[in-house]
C-alpha positions in Angstrom: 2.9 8.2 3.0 4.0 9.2 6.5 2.2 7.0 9.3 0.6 10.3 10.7 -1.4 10.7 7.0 -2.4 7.0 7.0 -4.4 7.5 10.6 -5.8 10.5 9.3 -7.4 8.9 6.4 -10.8 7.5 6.4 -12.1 4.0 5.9 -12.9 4.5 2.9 -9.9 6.2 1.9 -7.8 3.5 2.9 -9.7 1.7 1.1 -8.9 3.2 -2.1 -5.2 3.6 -1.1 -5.0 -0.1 -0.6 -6.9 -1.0 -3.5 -4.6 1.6 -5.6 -1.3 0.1 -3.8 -2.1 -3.5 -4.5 -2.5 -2.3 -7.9 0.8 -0.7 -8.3 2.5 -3.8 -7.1 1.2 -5.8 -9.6 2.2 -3.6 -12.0 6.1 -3.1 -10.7 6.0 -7.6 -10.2 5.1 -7.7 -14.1 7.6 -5.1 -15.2 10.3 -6.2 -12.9 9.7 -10.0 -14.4 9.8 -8.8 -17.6 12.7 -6.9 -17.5 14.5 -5.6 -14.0 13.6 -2.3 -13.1 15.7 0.3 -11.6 15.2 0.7 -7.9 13.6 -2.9 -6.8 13.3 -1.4 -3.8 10.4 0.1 -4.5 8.5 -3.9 -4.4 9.6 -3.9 -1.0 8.2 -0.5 0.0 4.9 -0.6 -1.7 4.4 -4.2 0.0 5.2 -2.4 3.1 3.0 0.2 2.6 -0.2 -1.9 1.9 0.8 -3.6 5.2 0.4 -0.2 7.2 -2.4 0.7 5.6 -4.0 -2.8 5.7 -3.2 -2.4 9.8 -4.7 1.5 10.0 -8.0 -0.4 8.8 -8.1 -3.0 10.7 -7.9 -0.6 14.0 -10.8 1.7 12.3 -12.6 -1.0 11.8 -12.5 -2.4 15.4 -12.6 0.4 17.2 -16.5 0.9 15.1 
């Protein structure tokens, strides 16, 4: 997601994205543990991700 999308979403949307993103981490920790998946990169940029989004809400949330 671009960081013009992420302000554009709602609370409640970012919600779901970071509830969704968290989820997919897990997912590509386990698989990656069990056996090394292709672009590992992609743990780096979905922590990343949940970091912006996590940082989008907190500004929602304040400025409310």
């Amino acid at each position: 997601m671009k960081k013009n999308e992420i302000k554009s979403l709602t609370v409640e949307q970012l919600n779901e994205q970071v509830a969704a993103e968290k989820d997919r981490l897990q997912k590509l920790k386990f698989a990656h543990a069990i056996s090394p998946i292709e672009n590992p990169m992609r743990i780096r940029t979905t922590r990343k991700l949940i970091a912006q989004l996590l940082t989008e809400l907190t500004v929602k949330q304040s400025a409310s």
